[in-house]
LUMTI-739490 format. One line per field, with one value per atom (N, C-alpha, C): atom name; residue in three letters; y, z, x. Coordinates in Angstrom, 3 decimals. Layout:
# residues N
atome c(CA/...)
residu c(ala/...)
Y c(Y/...)
Z c(Z/...)
X c(X/...)
This chain:
# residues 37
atome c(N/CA/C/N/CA/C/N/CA/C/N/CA/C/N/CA/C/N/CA/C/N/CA/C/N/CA/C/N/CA/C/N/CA/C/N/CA/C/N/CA/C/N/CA/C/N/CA/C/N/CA/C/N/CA/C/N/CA/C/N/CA/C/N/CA/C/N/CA/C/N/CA/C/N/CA/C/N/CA/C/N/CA/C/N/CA/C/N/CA/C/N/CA/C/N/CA/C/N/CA/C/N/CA/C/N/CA/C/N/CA/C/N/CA/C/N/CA/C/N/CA/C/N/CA/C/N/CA/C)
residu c(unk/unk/unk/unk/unk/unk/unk/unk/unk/unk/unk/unk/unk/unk/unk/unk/unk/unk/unk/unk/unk/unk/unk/unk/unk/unk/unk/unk/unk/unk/unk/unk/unk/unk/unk/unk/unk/unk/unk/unk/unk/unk/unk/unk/unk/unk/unk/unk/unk/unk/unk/unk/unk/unk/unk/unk/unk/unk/unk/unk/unk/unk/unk/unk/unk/unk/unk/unk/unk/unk/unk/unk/unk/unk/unk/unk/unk/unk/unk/unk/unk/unk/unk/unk/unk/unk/unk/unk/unk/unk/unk/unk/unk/unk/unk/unk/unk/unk/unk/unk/unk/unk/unk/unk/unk/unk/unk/unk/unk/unk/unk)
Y c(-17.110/-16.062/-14.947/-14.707/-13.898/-14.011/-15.106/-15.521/-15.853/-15.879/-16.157/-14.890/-13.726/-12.445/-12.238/-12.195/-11.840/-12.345/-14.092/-14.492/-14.174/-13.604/-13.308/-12.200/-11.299/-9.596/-10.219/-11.142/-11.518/-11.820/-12.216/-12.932/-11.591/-10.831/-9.844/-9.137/-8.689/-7.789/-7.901/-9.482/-10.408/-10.528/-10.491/-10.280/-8.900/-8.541/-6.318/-6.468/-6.516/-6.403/-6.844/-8.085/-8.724/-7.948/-7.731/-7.216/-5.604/-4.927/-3.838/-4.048/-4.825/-5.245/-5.580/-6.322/-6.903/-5.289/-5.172/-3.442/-2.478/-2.150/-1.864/-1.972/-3.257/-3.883/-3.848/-3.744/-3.591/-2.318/-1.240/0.212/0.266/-0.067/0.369/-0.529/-1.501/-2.153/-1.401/-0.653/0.369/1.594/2.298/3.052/3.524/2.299/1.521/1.333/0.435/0.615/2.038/2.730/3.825/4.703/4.829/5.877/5.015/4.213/3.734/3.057/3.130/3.046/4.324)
Z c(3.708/4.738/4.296/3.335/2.638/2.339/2.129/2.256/3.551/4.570/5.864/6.531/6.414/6.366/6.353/4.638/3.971/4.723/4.618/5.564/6.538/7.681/8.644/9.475/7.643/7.499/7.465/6.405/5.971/7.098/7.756/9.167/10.176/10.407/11.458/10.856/9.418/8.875/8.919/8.876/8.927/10.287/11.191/12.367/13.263/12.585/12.806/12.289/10.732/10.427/11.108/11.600/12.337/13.748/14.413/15.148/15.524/14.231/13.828/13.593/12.798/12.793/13.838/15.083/16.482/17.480/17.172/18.121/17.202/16.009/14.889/15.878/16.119/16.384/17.380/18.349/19.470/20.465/19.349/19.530/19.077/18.309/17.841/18.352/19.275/19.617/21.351/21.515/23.103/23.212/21.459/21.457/21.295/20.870/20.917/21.736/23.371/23.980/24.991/24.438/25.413/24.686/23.348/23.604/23.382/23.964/23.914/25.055/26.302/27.650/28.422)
X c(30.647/30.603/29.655/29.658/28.400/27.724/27.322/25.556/25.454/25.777/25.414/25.137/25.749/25.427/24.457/24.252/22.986/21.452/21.679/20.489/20.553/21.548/21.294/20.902/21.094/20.534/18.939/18.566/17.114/16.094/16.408/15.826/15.885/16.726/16.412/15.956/15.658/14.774/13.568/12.956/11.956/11.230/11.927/11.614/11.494/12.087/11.695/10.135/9.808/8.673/7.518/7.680/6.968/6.788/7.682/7.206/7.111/7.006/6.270/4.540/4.623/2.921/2.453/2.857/2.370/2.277/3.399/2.500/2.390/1.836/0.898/-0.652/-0.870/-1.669/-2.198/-1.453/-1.518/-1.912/-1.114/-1.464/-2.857/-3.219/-4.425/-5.736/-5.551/-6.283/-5.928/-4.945/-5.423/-5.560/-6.036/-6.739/-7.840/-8.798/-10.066/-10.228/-9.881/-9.460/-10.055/-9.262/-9.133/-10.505/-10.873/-11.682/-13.789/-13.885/-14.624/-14.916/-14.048/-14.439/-13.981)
């Protein structure tokens, strides 16, 4: 029961990051974007 936890803390932590970097990315590719048109 506690290691199932744990990996299941590991994986939504894993997947936060991830999609921190995707609109990281994203932001900064529509503010380029924005000041260059």
């Amino acid at each position: 029961m506690e290691v199932t936890q744990k990996v299941a803390q590991y994986i939504s932590d894993s997947l936060d990051e991830e999609v921190d970097i995707i609109t990281v990315i994203l932001f900064n590719k529509l503010i380029i974007f924005i000041l260059f048109t």
